[in-house]
C-alpha positions in Angstrom: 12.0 18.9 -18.1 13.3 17.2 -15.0 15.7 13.8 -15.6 14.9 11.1 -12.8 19.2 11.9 -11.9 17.3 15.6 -11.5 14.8 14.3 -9.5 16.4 12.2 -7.0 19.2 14.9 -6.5 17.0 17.0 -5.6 15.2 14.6 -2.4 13.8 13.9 0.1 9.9 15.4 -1.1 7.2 16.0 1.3 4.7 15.4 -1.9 4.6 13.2 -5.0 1.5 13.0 -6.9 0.9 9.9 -9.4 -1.1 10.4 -12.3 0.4 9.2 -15.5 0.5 6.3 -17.9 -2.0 3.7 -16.5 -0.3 0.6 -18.0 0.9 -2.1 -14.8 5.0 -1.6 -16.4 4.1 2.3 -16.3 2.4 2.4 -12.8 5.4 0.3 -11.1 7.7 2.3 -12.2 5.8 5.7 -11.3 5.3 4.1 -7.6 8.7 3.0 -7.1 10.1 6.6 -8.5 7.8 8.6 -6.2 8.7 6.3 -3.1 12.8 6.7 -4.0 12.2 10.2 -3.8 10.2 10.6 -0.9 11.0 12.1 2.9 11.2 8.3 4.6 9.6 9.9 7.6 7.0 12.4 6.6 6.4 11.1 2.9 2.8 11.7 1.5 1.8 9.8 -1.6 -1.4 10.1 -4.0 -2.1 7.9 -6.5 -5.3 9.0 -9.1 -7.5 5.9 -10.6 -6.3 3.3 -7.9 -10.1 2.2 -7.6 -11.2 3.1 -10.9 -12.8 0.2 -12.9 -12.1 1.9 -16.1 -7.6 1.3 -15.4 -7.5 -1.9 -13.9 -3.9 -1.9 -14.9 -3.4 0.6 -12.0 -4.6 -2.1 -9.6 -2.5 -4.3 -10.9 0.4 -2.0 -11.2 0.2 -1.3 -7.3 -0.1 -4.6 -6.7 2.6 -5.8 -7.6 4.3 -2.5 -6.7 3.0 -3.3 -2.8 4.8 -7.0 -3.4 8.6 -5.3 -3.8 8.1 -4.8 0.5 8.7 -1.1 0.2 7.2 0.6 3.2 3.7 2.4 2.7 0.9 2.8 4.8 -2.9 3.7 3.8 -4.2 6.9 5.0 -7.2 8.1 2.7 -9.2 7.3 -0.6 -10.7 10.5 -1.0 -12.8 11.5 -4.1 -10.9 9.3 -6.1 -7.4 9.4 -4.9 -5.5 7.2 -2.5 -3.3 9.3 -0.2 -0.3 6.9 1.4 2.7 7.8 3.5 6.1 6.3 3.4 5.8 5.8 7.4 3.2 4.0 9.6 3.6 6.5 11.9 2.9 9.3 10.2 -0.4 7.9 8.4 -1.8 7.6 11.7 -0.9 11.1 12.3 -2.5 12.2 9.3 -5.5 9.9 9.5 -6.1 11.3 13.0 -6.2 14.7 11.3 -8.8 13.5 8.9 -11.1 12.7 11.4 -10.6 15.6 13.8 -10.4 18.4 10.9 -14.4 19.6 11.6 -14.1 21.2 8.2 -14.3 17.7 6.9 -17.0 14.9 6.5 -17.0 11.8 8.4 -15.6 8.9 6.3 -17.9 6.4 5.0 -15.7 3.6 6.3 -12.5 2.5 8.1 -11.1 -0.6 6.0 -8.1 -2.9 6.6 -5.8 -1.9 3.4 -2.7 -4.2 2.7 -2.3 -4.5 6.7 -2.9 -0.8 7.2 -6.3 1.3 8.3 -7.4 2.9 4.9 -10.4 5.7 5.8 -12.6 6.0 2.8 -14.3 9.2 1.6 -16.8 8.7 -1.6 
C-alpha cells in the first residue's frame, strides 16, 4: 500500500478519484490529499456521493473543504459523480468537450456551482 510520503513523491497526477470514508473529518482530508497531489494546471478531480442524500457528511465535508480557498472549478455532475479541475481554465476546456463530444447527451442543466459553471447530467 501506498504512504501519503509515497503519494506526494510521486506528483503531479492528471487523475484522483474520491470515494472513501464518508465522514466530513474523512472527506476533508481525502479532498485536500487529492488536490496536494494533483497537476495545478490540468488536474481532474471526481468525488462519488457529493449529491447523495444518503452521506450528507460528504456535503459537508466539501464544504468546508471549498472554505480552505484552494483552487477548484466545477466541470460535471455526471451519473452521480462530480468531476472538478484544479484550474479554471482547464474546466472550461473540459466542459466545452462535454458539450461538443456528439457521443454524449445534452446536460440537463448549466448551474452556478461555488462561483464556477457546474453542467449537470442525471
Amino acid at each position: 500500500s501506498m504512504t501519503r510520503e509515497d503519494l506526494l513523491e510521486r506528483r503531479p497526477y492528471r487523475f484522483f478519484s474520491v470515494d472513501g470514508d464518508h465522514t466530513v473529518e474523512a472527506t476533508v482530508h481525502d479532498l485536500s490529499l487529492a488536490h496536494s497531489a494533483l497537476d495545478p494546471h490540468a488536474g481532474v478531480l471526481v468525488v462519488d456521493d457529493l449529491w447523495s442524500p444518503e452521506w450528507p457528511s460528504v456535503q459537508e465535508g466539501f464544504a468546508r473543504w471549498a472554505g480552505l480557498g484552494l483552487p477548484f472549478a466545477g466541470v460535471a455532475y455526471v451519473y452521480g459523480r462530480t468531476i472538478l479541475s484544479t484550474d479554471g481554465n482547464y474546466a472550461r476546456r473540459l466542459r466545452a468537450a462535454f458539450l461538443t463530444d456528439p457521443a454524449l447527451p445534452r446536460p440537463a442543466r448549466d448551474s452556478a456551482w461555488y462561483g464556477h459553471s457546474l453542467l449537470s447530467y442525471v
